[in-house]
C-alpha positions as CSV (number, residue, x, y, z in Angstrom):
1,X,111.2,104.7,88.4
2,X,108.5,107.0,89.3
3,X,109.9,110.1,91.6
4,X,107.3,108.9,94.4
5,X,109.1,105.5,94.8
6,X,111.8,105.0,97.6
7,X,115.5,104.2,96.4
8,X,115.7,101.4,97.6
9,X,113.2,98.3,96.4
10,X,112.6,96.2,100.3
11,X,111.4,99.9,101.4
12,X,108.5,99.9,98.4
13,X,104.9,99.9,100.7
14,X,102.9,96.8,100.2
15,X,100.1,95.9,101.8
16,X,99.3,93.0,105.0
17,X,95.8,92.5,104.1
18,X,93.1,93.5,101.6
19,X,89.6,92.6,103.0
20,X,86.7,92.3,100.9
21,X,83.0,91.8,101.7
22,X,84.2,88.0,102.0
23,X,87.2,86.8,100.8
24,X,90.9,87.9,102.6
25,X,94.1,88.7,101.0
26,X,97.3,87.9,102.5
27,X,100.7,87.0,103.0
28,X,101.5,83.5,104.0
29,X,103.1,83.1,107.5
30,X,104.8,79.5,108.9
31,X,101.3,79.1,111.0
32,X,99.5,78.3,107.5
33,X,101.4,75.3,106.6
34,X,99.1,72.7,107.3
35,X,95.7,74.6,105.9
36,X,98.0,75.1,102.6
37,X,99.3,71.6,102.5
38,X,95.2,70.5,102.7
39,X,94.1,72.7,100.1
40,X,96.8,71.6,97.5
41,X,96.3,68.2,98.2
42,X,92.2,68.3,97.9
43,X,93.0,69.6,94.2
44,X,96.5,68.5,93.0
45,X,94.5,66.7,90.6
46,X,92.5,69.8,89.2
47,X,95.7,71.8,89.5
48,X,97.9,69.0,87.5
49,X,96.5,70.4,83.6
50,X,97.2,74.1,84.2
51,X,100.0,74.2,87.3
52,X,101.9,71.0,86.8
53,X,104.4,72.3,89.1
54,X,102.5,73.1,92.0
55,X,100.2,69.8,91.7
56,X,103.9,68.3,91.9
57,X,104.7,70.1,95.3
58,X,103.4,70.5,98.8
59,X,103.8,66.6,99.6
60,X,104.7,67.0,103.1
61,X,104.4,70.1,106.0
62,X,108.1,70.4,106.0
63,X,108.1,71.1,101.8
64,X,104.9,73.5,102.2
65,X,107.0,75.0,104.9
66,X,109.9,75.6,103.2
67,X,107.9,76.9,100.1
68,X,106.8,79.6,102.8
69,X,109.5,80.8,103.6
70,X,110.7,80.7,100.0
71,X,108.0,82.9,99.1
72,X,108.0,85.1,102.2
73,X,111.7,86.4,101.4
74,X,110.7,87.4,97.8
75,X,107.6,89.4,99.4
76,X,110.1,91.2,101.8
77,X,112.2,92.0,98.8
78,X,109.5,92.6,96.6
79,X,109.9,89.9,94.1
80,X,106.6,88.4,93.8
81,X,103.8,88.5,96.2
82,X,102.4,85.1,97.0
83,X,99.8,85.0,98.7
84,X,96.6,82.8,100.7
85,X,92.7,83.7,99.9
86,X,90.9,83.1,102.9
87,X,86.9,83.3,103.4
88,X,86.8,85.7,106.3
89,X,83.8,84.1,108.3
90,X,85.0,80.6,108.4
91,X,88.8,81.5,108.1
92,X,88.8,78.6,105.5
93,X,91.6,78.6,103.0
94,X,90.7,79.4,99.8
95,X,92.9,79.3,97.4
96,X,96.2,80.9,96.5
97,X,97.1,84.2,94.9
98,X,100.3,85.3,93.1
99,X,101.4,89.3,92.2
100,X,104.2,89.8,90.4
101,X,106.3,93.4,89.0
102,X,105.8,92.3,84.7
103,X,109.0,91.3,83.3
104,X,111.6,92.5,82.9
105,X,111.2,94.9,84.9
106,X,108.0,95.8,85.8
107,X,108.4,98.1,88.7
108,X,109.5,100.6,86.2
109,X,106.0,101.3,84.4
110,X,104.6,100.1,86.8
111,X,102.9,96.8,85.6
112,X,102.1,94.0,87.2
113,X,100.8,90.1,86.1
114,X,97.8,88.6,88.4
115,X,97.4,84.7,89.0
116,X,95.0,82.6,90.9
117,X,93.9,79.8,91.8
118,X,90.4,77.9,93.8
119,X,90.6,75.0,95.7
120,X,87.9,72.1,94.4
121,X,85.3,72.5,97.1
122,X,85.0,76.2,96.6
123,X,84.6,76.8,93.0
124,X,81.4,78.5,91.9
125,X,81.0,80.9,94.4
126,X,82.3,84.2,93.1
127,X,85.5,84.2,95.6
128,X,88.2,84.5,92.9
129,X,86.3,86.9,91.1
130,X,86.0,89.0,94.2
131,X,89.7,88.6,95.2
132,X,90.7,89.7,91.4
133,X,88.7,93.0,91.7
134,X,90.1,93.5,95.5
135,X,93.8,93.1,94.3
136,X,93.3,94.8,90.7
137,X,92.2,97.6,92.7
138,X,95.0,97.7,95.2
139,X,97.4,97.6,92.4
140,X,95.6,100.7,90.7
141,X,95.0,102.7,93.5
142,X,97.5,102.1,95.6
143,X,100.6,101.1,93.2
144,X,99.5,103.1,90.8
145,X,99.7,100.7,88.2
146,X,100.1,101.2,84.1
147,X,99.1,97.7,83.4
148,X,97.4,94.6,85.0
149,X,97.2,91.5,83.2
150,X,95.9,87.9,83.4
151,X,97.6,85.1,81.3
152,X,95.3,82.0,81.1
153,X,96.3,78.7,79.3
154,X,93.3,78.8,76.3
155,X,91.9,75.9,77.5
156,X,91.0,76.9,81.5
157,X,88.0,78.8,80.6
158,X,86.7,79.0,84.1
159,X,89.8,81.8,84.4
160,X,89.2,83.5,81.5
161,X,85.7,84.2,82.8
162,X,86.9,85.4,85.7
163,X,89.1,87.7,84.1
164,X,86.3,88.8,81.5
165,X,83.8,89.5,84.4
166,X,85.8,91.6,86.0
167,X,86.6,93.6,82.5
168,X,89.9,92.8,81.8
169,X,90.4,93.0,77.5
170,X,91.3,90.2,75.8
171,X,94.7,91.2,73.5
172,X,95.8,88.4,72.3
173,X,96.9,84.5,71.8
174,X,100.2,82.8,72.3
175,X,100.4,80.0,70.5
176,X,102.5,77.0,71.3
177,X,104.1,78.3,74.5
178,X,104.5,75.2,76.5
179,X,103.9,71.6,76.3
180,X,101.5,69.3,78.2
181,X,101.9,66.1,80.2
182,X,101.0,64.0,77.4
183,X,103.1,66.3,74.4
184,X,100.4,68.3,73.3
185,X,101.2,71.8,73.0
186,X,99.1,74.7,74.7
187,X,98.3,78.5,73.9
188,X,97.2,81.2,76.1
189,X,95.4,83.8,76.5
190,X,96.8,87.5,77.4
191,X,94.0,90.0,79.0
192,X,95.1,92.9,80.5
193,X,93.9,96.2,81.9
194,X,95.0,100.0,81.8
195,X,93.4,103.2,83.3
196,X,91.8,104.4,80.6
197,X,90.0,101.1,80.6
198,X,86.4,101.0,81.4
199,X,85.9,97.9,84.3
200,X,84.2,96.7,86.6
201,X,85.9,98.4,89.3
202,X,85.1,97.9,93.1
203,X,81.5,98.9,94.0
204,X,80.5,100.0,97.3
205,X,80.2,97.3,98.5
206,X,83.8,95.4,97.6
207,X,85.7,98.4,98.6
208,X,89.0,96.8,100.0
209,X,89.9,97.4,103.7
210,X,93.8,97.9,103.1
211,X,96.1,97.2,106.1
């Protein structure tokens, strides 16, 4: 544990928000239910190939609830961070993101493992791509991070490209990690990111606005 970090792990900072030029960061809180309920449900089918699990949840307000609160106790104990992408001048939900200390035991290094996803309507406009750089940075600057990385299944190229845009290195290829629906078994793809890696690191312009 680095001699900066508190003793004990619910006392680690973290932070409310990151603001970029457009997209918001965030925790979710029980007043988000329904917009998160919406979003799954407008792509459980786009979701089903790649998160089979989530494309399977969020059925009702009450499940979508409880996955809140699920996921709000392991942000107050520093778990996993799971968290809403919002576009800050409609206050639109996005998407989700998900932050979590690299097992097995990532807090140590630290390193840290990135995920994300776009809801149907709003692919193709740079959000995620945005979000990544706001959070990569956070986790750089802030938690002074070792090692970021992305793990894509090898067939979802739209999140390998964001990951490659933002400079993230390709290391490697699992093969035959998990099965699809149908029995087919799927690879994926590891990029990851260190400091003495050249990226494309927040401009001017998508410096986050950290509360």
């Amino acid at each position: 544990m680095p001699d900066n970090q508190p003793p004990y792990m619910t006392l680690r900072p973290i932070f409310e928000e990151l603001r970029g030029p457009r997209v918001l960061l965030r925790p979710y809180t029980l007043a988000d239910a329904q917009a998160r309920h919406t979003a799954n449900a407008e792509s459980r089918d786009h979701l089903r190939p790649w998160e089979p699990e989530q494309a399977a949840a969020f059925h009702t307000l009450d499940e979508t609830r409880d996955w809140i609160l699920r996921v709000s106790a392991d942000w107050l104990l520093r778990k996993r961070f799971s968290m809403g992408m919002w576009q800050i001048e409609t206050q639109r939900d996005l998407g989700g993101f998900g932050l979590h200390p690299r097992e097995p035991d990532g807090w140590s290094i630290p390193a840290f493992s990135i995920g994300y996803w776009v809801r149907v309507s709003e692919q193709g406009h740079g959000y995620v791509t945005e979000a990544v750089r706001l959070l990569t940075t956070y986790v750089f600057d802030v938690l002074h991070a070792q090692r970021v990385e992305i793990i894509c299944d090898a067939r979802n190229t739209r999140s390998m490209r964001v990951a490659e845009r933002v400079g993230f290195v390709q290391e490697g290829r699992l093969r035959n990690v998990w099965r699809y629906a149908d029995g087919t078994l799927a690879d994926e793809v590891i990029y990851a990111l260190t400091p003495t890696d050249t990226w494309t690191y927040s401009c001017k312009a998508d410096e986050p606005s950290i509360k």
